[in-house]
KENUFI-812137 format. One record per residue (C-alpha): residue number from 1; z, x, y. Coordinates in pm, 1 decimal, m for minus. Layout:
N
PT|pos|up|east|north
PT|NUM|Z|X|Y
...
***
This chain:
466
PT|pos|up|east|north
PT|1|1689.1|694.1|7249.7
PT|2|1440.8|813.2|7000.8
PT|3|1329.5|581.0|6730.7
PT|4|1423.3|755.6|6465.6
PT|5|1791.1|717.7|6546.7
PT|6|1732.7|328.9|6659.5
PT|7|1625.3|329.3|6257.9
PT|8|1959.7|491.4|6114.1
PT|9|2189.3|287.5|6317.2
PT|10|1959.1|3.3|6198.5
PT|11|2018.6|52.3|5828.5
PT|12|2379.1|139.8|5848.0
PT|13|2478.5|m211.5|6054.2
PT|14|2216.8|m415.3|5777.9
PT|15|2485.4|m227.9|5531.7
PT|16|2776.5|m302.2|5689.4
PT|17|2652.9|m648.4|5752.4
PT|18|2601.0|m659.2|5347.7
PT|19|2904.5|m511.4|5265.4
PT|20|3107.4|m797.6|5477.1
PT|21|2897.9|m1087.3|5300.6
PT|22|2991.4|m943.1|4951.4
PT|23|3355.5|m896.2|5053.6
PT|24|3397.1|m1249.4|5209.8
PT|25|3236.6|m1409.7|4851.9
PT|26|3398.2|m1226.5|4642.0
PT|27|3604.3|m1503.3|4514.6
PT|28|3340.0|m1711.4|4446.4
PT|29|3042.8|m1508.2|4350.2
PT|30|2926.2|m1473.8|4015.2
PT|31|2708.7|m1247.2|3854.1
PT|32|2466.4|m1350.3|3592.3
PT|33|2335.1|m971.6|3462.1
PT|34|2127.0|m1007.2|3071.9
PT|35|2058.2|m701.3|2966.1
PT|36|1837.0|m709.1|2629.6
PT|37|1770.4|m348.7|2513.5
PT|38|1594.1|m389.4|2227.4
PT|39|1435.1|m205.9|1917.1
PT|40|1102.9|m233.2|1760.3
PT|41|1055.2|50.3|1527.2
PT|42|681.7|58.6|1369.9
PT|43|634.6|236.7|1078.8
PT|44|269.3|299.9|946.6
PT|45|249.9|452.2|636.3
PT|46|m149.8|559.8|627.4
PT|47|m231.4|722.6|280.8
PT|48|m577.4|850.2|244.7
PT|49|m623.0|1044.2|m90.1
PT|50|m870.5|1313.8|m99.1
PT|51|m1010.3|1439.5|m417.3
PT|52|m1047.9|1812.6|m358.0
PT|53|m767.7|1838.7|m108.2
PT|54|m367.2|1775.8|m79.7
PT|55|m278.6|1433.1|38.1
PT|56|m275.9|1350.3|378.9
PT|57|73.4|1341.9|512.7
PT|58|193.3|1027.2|577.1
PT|59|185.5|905.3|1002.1
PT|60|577.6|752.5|1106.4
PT|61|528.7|566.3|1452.3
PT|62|848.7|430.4|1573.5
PT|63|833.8|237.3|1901.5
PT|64|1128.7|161.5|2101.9
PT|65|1081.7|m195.5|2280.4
PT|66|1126.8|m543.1|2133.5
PT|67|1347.1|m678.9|1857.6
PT|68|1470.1|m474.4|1553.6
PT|69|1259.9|m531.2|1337.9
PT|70|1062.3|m279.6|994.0
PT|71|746.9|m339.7|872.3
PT|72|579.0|m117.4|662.0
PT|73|271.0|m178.3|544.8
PT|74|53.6|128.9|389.8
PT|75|m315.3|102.9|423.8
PT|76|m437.1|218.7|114.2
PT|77|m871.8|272.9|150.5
PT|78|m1119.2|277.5|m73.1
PT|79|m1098.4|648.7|m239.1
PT|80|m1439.2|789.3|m202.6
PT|81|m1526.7|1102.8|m467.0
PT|82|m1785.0|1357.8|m374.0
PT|83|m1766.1|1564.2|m741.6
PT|84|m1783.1|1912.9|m739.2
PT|85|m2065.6|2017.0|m922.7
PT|86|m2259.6|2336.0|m934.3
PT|87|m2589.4|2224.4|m816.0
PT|88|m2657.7|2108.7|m462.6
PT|89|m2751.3|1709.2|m610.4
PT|90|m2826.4|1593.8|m258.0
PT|91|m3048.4|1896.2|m67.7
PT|92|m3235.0|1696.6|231.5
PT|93|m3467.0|1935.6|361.5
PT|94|m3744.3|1881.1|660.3
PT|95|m4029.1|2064.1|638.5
PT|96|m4074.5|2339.2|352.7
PT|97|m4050.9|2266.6|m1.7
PT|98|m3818.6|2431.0|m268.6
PT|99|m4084.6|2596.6|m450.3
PT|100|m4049.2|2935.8|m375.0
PT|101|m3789.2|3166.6|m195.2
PT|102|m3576.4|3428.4|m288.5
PT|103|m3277.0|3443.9|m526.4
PT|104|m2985.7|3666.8|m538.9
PT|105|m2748.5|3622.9|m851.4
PT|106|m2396.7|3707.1|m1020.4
PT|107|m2361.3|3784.6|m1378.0
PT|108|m2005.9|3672.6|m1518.5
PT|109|m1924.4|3640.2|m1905.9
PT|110|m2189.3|3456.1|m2052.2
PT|111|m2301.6|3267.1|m1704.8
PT|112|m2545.5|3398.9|m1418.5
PT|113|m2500.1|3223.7|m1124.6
PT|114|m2797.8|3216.6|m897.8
PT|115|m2864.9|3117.4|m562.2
PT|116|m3199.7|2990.8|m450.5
PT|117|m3308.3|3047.6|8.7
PT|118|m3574.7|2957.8|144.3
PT|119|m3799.9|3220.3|303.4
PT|120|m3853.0|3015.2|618.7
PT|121|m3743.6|3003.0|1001.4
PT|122|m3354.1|2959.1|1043.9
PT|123|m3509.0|2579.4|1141.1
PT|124|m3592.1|2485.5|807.7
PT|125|m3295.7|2705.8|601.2
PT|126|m3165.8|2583.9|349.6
PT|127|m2965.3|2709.8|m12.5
PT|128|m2894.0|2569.3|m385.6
PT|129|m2623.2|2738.2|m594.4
PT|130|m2714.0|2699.9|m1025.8
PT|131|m2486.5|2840.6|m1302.1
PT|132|m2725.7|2915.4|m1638.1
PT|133|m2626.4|3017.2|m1935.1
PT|134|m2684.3|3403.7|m2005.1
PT|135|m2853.9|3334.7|m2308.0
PT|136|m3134.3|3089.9|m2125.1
PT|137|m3314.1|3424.9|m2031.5
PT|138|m3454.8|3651.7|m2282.9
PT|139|m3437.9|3946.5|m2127.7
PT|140|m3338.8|4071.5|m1771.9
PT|141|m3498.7|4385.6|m1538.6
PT|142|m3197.1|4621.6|m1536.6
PT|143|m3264.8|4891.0|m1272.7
PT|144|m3609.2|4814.5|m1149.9
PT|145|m3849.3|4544.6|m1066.1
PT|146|m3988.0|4333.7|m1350.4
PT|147|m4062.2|3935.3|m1405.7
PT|148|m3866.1|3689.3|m1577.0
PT|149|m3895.7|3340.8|m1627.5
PT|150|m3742.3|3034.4|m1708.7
PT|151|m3889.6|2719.7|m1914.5
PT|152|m3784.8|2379.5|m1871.9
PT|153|m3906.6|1951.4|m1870.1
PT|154|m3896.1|1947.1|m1544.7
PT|155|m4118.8|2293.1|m1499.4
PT|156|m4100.4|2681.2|m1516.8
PT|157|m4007.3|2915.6|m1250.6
PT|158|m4059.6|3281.6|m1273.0
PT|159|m3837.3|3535.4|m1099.1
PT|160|m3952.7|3854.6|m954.1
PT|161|m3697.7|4121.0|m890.1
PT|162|m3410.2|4374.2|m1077.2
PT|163|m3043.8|4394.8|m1140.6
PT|164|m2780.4|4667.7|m1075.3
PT|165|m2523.0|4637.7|m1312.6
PT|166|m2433.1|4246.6|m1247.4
PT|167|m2590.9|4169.9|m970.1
PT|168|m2933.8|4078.2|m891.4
PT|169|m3224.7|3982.7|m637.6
PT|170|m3557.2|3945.6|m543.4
PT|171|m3812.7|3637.2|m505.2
PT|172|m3912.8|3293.5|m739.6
PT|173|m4146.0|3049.6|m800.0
PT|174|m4149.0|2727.8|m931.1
PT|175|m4439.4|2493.6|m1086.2
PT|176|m4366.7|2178.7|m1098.8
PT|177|m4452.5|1960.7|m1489.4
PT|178|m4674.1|1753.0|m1301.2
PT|179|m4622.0|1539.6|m1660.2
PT|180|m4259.6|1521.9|m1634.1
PT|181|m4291.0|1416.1|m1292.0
PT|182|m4498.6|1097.8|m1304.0
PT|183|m4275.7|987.0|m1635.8
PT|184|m3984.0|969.5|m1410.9
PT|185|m4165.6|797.7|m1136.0
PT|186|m4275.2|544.7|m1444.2
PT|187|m3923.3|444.7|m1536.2
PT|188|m3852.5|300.3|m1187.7
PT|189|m3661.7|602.8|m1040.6
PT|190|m3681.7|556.6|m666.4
PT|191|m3680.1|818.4|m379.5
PT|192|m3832.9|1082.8|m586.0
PT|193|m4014.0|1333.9|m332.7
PT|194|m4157.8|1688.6|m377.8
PT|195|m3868.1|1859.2|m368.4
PT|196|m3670.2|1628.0|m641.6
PT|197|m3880.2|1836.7|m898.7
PT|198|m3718.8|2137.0|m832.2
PT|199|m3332.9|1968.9|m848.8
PT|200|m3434.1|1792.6|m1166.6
PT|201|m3513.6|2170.8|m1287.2
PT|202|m3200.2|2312.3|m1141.9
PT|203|m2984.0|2005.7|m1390.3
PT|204|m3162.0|2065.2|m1665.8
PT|205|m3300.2|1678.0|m1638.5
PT|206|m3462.9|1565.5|m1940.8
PT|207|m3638.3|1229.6|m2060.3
PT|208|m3464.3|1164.4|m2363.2
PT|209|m3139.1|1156.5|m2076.9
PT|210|m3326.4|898.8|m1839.4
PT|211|m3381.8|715.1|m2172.9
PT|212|m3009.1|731.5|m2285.8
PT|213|m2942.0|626.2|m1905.0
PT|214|m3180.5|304.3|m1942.3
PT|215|m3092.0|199.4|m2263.6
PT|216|m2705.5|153.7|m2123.9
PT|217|m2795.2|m53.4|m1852.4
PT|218|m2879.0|166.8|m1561.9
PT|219|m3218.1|75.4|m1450.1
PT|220|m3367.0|159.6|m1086.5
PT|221|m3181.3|447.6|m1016.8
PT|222|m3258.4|666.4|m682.3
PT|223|m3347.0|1018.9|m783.1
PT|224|m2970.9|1220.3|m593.6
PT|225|m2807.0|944.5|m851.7
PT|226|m2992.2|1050.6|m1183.3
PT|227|m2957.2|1444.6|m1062.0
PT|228|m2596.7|1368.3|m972.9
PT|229|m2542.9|1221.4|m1338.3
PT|230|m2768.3|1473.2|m1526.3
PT|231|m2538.4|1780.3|m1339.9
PT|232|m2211.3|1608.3|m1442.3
PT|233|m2333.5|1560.2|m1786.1
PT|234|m2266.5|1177.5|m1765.1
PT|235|m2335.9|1138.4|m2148.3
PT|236|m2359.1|807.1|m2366.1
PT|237|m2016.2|834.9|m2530.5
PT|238|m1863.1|865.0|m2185.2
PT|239|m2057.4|536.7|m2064.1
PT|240|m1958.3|344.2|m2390.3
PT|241|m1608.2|449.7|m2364.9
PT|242|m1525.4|269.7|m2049.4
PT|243|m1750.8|m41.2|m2175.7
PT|244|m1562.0|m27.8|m2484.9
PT|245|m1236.3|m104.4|m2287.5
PT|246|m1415.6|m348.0|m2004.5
PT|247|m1568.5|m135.3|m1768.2
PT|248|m1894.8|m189.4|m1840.4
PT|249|m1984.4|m256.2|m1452.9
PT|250|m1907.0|58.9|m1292.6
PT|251|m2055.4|157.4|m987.9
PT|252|m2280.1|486.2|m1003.0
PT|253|m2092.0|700.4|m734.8
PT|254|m1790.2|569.7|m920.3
PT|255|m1856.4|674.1|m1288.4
PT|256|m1986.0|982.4|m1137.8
PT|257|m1639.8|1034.8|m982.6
PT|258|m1441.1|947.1|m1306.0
PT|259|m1670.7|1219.2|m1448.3
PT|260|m1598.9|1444.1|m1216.5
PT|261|m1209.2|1370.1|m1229.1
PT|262|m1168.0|1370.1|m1603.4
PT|263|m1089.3|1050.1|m1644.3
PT|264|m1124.1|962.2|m1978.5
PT|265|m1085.5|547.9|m2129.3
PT|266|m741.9|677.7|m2233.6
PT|267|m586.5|728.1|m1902.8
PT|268|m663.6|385.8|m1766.2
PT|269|m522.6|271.6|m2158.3
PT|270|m207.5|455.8|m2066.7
PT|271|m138.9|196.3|m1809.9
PT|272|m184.8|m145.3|m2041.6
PT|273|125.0|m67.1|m2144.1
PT|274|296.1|m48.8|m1823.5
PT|275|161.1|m365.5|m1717.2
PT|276|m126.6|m248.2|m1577.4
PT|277|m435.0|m416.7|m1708.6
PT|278|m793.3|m426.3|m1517.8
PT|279|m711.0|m183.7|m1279.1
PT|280|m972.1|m130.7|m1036.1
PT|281|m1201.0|121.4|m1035.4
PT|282|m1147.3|278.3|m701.2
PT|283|m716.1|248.3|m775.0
PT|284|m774.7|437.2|m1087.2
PT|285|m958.5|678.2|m861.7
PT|286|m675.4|683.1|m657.7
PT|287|m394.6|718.4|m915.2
PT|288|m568.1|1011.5|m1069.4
PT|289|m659.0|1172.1|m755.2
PT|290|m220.9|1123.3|m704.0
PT|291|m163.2|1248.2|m1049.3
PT|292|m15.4|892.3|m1115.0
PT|293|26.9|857.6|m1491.2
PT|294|202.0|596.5|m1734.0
PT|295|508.9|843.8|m1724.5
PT|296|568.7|844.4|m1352.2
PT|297|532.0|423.2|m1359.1
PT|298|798.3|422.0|m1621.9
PT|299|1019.9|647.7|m1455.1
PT|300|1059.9|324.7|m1168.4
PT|301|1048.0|60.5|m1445.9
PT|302|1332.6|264.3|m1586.0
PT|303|1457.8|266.7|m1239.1
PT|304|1423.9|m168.8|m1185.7
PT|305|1101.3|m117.3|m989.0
PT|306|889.6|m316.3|m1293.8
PT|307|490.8|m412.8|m1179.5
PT|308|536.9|m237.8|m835.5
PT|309|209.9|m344.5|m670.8
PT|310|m72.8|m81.1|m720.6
PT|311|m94.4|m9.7|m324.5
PT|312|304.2|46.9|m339.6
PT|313|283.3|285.4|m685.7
PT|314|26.8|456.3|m435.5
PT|315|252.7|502.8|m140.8
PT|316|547.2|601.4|m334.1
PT|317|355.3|885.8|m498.2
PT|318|174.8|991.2|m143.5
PT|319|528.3|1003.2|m5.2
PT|320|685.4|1221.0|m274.6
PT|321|951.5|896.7|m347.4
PT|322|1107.9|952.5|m695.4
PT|323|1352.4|775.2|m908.5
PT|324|1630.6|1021.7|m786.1
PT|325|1594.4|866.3|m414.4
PT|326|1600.6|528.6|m516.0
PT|327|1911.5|594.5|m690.3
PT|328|2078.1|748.3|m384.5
PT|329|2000.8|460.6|m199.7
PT|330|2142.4|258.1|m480.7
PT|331|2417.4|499.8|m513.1
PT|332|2502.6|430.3|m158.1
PT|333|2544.6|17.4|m178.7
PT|334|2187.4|m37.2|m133.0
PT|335|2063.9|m171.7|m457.1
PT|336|1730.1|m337.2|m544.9
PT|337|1547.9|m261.5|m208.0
PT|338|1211.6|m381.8|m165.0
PT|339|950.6|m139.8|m201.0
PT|340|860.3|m201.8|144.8
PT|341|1169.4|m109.6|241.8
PT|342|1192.4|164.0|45.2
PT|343|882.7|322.7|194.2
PT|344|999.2|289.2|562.1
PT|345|1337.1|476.9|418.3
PT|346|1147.0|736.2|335.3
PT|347|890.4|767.6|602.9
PT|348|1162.3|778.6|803.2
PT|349|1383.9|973.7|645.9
PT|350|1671.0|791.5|581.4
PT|351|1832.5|922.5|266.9
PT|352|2151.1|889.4|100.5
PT|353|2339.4|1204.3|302.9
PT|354|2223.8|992.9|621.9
PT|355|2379.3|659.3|525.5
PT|356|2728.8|822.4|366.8
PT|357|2724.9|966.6|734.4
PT|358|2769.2|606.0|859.5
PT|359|3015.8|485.5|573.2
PT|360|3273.2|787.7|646.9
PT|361|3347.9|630.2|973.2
PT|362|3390.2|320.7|810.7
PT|363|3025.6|122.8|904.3
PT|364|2897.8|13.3|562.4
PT|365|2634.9|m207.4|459.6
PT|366|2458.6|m186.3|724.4
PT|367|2108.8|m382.7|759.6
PT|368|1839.5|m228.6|650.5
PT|369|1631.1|m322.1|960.0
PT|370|1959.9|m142.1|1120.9
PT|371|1929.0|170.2|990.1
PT|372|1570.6|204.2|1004.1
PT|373|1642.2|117.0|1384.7
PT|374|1923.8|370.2|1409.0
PT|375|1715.1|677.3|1281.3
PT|376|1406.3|576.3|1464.2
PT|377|1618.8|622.4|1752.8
PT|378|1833.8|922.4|1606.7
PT|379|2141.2|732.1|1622.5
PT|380|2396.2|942.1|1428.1
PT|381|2749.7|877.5|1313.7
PT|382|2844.1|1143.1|1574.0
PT|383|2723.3|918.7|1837.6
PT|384|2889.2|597.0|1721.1
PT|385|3234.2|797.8|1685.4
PT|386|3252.3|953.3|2019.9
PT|387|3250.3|569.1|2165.1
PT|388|3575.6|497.7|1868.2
PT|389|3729.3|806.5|2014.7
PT|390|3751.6|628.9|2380.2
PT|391|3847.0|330.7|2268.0
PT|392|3585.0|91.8|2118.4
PT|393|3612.4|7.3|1762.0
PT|394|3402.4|m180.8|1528.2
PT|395|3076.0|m186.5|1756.2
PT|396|2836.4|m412.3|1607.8
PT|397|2506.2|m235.1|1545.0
PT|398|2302.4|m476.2|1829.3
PT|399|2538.8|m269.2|2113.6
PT|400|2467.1|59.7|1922.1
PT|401|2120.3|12.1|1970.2
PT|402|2168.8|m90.2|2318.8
PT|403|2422.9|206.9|2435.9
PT|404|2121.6|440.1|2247.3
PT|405|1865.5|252.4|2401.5
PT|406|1962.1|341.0|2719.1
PT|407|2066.7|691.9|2727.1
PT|408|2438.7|605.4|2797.8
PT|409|2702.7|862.4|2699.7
PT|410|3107.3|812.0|2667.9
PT|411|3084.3|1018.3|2996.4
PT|412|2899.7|728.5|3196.8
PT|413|3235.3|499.9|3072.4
PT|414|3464.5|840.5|3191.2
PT|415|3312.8|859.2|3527.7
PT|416|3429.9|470.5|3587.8
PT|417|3784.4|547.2|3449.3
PT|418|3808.7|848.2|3696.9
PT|419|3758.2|523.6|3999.9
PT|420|4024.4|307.8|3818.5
PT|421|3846.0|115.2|3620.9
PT|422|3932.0|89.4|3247.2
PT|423|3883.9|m146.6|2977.2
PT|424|3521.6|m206.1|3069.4
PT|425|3401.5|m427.2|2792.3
PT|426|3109.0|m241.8|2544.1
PT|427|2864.4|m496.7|2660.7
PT|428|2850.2|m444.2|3048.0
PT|429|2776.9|m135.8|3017.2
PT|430|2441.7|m174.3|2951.0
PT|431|2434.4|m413.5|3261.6
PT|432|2559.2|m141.9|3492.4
PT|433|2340.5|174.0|3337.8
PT|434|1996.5|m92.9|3368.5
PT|435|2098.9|m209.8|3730.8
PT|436|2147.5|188.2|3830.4
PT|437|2552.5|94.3|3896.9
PT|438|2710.2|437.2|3828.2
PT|439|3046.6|601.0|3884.4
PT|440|2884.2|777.6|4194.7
PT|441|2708.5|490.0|4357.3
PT|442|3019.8|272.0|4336.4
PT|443|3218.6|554.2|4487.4
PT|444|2993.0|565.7|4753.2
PT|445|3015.7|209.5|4833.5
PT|446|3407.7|245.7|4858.1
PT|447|3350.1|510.2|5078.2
PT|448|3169.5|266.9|5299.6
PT|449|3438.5|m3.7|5270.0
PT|450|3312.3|m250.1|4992.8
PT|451|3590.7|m184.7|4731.1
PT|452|3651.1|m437.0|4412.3
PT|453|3806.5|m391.4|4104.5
PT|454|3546.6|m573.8|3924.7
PT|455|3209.0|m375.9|3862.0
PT|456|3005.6|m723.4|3871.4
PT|457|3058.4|m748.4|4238.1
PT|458|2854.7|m351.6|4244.9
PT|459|2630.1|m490.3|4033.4
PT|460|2535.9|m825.6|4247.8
PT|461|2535.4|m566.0|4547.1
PT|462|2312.4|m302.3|4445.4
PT|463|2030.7|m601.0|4309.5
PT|464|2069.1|m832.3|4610.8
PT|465|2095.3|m503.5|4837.3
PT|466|1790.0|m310.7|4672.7
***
């Protein structure tokens, strides 16, 4: 007899041998089955405000797998500005200076915007942008070639070349004030090189500024920080404004930024009487780079959200949360929700249309941690009422979760009616769907002559059996 068949006839008498075991317990055995689906949504609100760009959309994680619980807790970093000027402040160039090169420029209104290249390998390439006033230059060669030049502290630089109508090219040259130079060195500036001449040029740097600067308190600057100042026109009444109100401690990059942003000792005023008093630096970076203002922190003190933590006015603004949603929730029996809690709502979707789903079939007030467990895993009303319409009423959320959890469908709970069995009780179910007990394995099993009329027996078969 070939092995193969030896094997079959094996298995089948180890089944049948099974089978008569089970059937000669079965009024004794017991079957001990926990079955613990659980929920663990994780919601991680990351905001990351960029100055010159849209916020970044907020990043909703839920996990399935542990215990229901929601914990929201937004990240909010350090905003860091880089200010749009129109001079490169920060060219870092290896090898050839910025002395000479060509230009090519754009006349528009009463500006001329040039732009400096180097005339060098692509290695060593490299470009400046530089709006001027119209009126710096005296005169301009229209049509052909001539030379014009251009007078300042820092040095001169004289332009060779023409325009057509408004647009111009041709080559430059720049001396150096070897004067102006070493008084800058002389005041402490740091990390001035050969090529800082020309940016100081470009900004229009002058030594009555780097006095002004001095005189206020800023003393050892690096040489990208005074052009970087000089281009945003970081003047004395801006500096004394924000020392006039406390802020007399402001980093560089930071004052540079609030330049650049328009924020003005007013703003951050606007907030004293919200509350908000000594507001960081970098969170009134943040709230202007949001468009918070005192109006949209009164709207949620109007609202009973009064002193909202500055890291949760921050995620409610980065998440588009108004007034209006609060009050839906509120609206909807959920009144005075932690901002926390608020937040994962929203992350995650949860308005008040979702939750008026759930109270129309009669589940209100449900948990918070509930419902932010019921969307994460898209647990609708539907869903809940197709187990009411065969027969199970008032499911506690825990066996909602569980029945979602694990995939199973009224039609699982049909397929056992179909065998005779009815009345299963909501919580086995979740035994029978985890031990892989279905309506077709326990017909097969009849088929083979181990018949009960309680599933727990199919159960304690197909574990002890597998």
């Amino acid at each position: 007899m070939k092995s193969s068949i030896l094997l079959t006839r094996f298995r089948k008498c180890g089944l049948l041998i099974a089978i008569a075991l089970f059937t000669i317990g079965l009024a004794n055995a017991q079957v001990v089955t926990t079955v613990t689906p659980t929920v663990n949504p994780v919601v991680t609100s990351v905001v990351n405000p960029v100055i010159t760009a849209p916020v970044a959309p907020i990043v909703v994680t839920p996990v399935v797998n542990t215990v229901v619980t929601a914990n929201v807790d937004p990240v909010i970093p350090d905003v860091e500005v880089n200010p749009d000027v129109n001079v490169d402040v920060e060219v870092n160039i290896a090898g050839p200076d910025m002395n000479e090169g060509s230009w090519f420029a754009t006349i528009k209104g009463d500006k001329i915007r040039i732009e400096f290249r180097a005339d060098s390998d692509f290695e060593h390439n490299w470009n400046s942008n530089t709006d001027f006033k119209l009126s710096d230059f005296s005169s301009l060669p229209k049509g052909q070639k001539g030379e014009f030049s251009l007078k300042r502290e820092a040095g001169t630089i004289v332009f060779n070349g023409k325009f057509d109508d408004d647009m111009g090219y041709g080559t430059y040259k720049f001396t150096p004030d070897k004067a102006f130079n070493d008084y800058i060195k002389s005041t402490g500036v740091t990390n001035v090189s050969d090529r800082s001449a020309f940016q100081f040029f470009t900004v229009d740097l002058k030594k009555n500024y780097v006095e002004m600067l001095q005189s206020n308190g800023f003393k050892d600057l690096a040489a990208h920080n005074l052009i970087a100042m000089s281009a945003m026109n970081v003047d004395e009444p801006f500096i004394k404004g924000f020392k006039a109100i406390g802020y007399g401690d402001v980093p560089i990059h930071q004052l540079i930024a609030m330049k650049s942003m328009n924020i003005t000792p007013e703003y951050i005023k606007s907030f004293d009487q919200m509350g908000y008093s000594n507001v960081p630096v970098h969170d009134i970076i943040a709230f202007k780079s949001m468009n918070i203002d005192a109006a949209y922190v009164k709207s949620f003190s109007d609202a009973g959200y009064k002193n909202l933590p500055i890291h949760d006015l921050i995620s409610f603004k980065s998440m588009e949360i108004t007034p209006a949603f609060v009050k839906g929730l509120d609206e909807m029996g959920y009144k005075d929700v932690p901002a926390h809690d608020v937040i994962a709502f929203k992350s995650m979707d949860i308005t008040a249309g979702y939750i008026k789903g759930f109270n129309d079939i009669g589940y209100k007030n449900i948990a918070i941690h509930n419902l932010v467990a019921f969307k994460s895993m898209d647990v609708t009303p539907a869903f809940i009422k197709s187990f009411m319409d065969i027969g199970y009423k008032d499911i506690e959320a825990h066996n909602i979760i569980a029945l979602k959890s694990m995939d199973i469908k009224p039609s699982f709970v049909d397929g056992f009616k179909k065998l005779g069995f009815t009345d299963i009780p909501l919580n086995e179910l979740p035994a029978l769907k985890s031990s892989g007990v279905t309506p077709e394995y326990v017909a097969s099993m009849q088929q083979k002559g181990f018949k009960s009329d309680n599933l727990r027996k199919y159960i304690q078969l197909k574990n002890s059996f597998n």
